[in-house]
C-alpha positions as CSV (number, residue, x, y, z in Angstrom):
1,X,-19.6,9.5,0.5
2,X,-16.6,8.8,-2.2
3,X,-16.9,5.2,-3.9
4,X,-13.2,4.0,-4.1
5,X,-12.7,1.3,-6.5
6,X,-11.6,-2.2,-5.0
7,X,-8.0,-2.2,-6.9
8,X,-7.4,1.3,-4.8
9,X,-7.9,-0.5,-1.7
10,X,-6.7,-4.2,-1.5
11,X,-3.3,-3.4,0.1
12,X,-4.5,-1.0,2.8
13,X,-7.5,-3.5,3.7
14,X,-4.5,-5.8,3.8
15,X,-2.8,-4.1,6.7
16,X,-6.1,-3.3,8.2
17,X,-6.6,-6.9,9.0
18,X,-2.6,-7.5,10.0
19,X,-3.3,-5.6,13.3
20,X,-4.5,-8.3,15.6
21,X,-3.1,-6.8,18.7
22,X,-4.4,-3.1,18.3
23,X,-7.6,-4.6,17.7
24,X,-7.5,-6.7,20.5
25,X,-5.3,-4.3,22.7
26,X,-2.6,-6.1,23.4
27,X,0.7,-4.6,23.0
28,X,3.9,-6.4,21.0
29,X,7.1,-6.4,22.7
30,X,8.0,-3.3,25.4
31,X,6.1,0.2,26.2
32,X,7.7,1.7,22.9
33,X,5.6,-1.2,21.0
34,X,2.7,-0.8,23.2
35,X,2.9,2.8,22.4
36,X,3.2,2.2,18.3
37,X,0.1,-0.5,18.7
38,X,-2.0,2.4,20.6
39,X,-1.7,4.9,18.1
40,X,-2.5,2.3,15.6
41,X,-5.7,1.2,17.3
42,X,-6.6,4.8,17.9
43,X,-6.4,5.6,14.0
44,X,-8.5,2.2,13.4
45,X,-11.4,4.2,14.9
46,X,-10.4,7.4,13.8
47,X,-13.8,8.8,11.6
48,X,-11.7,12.1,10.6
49,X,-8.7,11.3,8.1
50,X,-6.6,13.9,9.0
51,X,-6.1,13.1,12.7
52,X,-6.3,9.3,11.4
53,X,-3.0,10.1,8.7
54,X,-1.4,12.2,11.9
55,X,-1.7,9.1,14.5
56,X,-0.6,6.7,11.9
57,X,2.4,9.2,10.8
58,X,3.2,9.1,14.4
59,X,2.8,5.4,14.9
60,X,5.1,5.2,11.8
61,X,8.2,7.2,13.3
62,X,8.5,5.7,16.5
63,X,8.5,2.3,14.7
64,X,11.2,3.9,12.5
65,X,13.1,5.2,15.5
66,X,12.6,2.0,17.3
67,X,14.4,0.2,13.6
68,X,17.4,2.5,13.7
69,X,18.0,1.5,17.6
70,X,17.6,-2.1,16.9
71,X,17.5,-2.9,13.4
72,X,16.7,-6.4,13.3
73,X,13.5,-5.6,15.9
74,X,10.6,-7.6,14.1
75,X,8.0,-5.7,15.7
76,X,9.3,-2.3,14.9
77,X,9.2,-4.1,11.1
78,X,6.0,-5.4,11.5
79,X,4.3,-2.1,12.7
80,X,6.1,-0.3,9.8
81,X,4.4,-2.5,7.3
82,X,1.2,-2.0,8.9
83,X,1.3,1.8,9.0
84,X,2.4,1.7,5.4
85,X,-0.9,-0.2,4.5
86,X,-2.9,1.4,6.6
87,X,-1.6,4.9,5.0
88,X,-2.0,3.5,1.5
89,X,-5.7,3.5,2.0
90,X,-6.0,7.4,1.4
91,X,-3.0,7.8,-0.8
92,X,-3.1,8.9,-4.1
93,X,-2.5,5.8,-7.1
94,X,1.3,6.0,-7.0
95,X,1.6,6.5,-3.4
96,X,-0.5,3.7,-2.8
97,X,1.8,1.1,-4.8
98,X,4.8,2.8,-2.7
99,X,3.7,2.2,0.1
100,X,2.1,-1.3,-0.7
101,X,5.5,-2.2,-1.7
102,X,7.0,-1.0,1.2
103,X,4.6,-2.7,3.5
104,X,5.7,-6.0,1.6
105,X,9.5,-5.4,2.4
106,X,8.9,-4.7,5.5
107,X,6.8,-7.3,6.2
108,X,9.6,-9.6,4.8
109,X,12.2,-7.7,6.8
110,X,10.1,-8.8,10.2
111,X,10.2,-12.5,9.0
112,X,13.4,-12.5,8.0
113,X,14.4,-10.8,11.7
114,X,11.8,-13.3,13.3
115,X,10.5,-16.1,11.0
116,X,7.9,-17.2,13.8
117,X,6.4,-13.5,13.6
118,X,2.2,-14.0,13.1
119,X,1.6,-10.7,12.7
120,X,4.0,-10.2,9.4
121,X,2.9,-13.7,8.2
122,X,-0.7,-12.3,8.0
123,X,0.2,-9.4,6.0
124,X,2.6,-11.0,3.7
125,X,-0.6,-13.6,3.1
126,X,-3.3,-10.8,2.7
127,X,-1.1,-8.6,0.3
128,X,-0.3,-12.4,-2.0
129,X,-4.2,-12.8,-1.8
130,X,-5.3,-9.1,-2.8
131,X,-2.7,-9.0,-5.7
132,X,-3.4,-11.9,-7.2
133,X,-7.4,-11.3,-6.4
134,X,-6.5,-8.3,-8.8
135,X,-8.7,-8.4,-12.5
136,X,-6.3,-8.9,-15.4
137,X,-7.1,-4.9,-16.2
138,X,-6.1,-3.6,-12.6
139,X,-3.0,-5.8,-13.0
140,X,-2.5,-3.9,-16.8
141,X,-2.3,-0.7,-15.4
142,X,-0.8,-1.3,-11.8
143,X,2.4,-2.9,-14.0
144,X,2.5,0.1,-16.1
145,X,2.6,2.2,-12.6
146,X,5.3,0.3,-11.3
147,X,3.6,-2.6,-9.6
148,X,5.2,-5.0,-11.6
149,X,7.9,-6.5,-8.6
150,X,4.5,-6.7,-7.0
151,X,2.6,-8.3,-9.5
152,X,5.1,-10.9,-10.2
153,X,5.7,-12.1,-6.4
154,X,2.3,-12.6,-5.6
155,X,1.5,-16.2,-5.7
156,X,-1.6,-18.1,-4.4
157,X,0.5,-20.7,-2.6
158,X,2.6,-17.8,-0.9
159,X,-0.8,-16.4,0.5
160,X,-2.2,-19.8,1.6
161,X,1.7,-20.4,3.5
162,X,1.6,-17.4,5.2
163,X,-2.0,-17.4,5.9
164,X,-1.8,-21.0,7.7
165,X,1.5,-20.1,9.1
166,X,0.0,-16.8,10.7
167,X,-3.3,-19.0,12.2
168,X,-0.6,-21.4,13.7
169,X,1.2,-18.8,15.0
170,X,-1.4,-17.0,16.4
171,X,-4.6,-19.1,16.2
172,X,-6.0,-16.4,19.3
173,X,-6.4,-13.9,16.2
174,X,-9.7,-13.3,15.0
175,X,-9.9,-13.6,11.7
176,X,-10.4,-10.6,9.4
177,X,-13.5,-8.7,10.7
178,X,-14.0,-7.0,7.3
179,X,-17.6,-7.7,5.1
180,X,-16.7,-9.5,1.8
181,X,-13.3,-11.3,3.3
């Protein structure tokens, strides 16, 4: 089995634990949503990383679609940031911070389409926590390989906001399942 570090992995764990309903089965807003949550949930148990990458690939262009029909959909914005977390966790080191970031914008872009949205709360609060949960050498390099927007928005009072604000929100969600968190 390949030992990842834990600087390689904060921002996909963060999405992992952002997708209340596909771990609970509930789907977010219309069949094309319930569709998006499904193939999330069935990459979540997914033991083969090919077919995991190809369902959340999938998951990724139908919320993509389902943004250019309706570009303020927050659920469409939220699944988009999940899938980008959830595909950072096998990514090489520079794809990983690419997608990271993008899972942060467009986590943002959910809140700012829908500011009472639990689901991008929760990710915007788990990637502030894992970034700033970073050891000052991680944080060295990851600035060097262009974390550095990253790096410098990640606060601990952001996390604990968003963190509270997704519980409120949402206070049905389990919190994070993961050993360690």
């Amino acid at each position: 089995m390949r030992v990842v570090p834990m600087w390689l992995w904060v921002v996909p764990i963060i999405a992992f634990v952002a997708v209340p309903a596909a771990l609970t089965g509930q789907p977010l807003g219309g069949p094309e949503a319930g569709e998006i949550d499904s193939l999330v949930a069935a990459a979540l148990v997914q033991s083969e990383e090919e077919e995991r990458e190809a369902l959340l690939r999938q998951a990724d262009s139908l919320a993509e679609l389902r943004i250019m029909a309706h570009p303020a959909d927050a659920d469409a914005l939220y699944w988009t940031a999940v899938t980008a977390g959830l595909l950072a966790e096998t990514a090489g080191t520079r794809e990983k911070i690419r997608l990271g970031t993008r899972s942060m914008e467009f986590a943002e872009a959910a809140l700012a389409a829908d500011s009472t949205h639990g689901g991008a709360h929760h990710v915007l609060g788990r990637i502030h926590a894992g970034v700033k949960r970073l050891g000052w050498f991680t944080r060295l390099i990851g600035g060097r390989l262009g974390m550095g927007p990253l790096l410098e928005a990640a606060s601990w009072g952001d996390a604990e906001f968003h963190l509270r604000r997704a519980r409120t929100l949402e206070p049905e969600t389990p919190p994070s399942s993961l050993p360690g968190y």
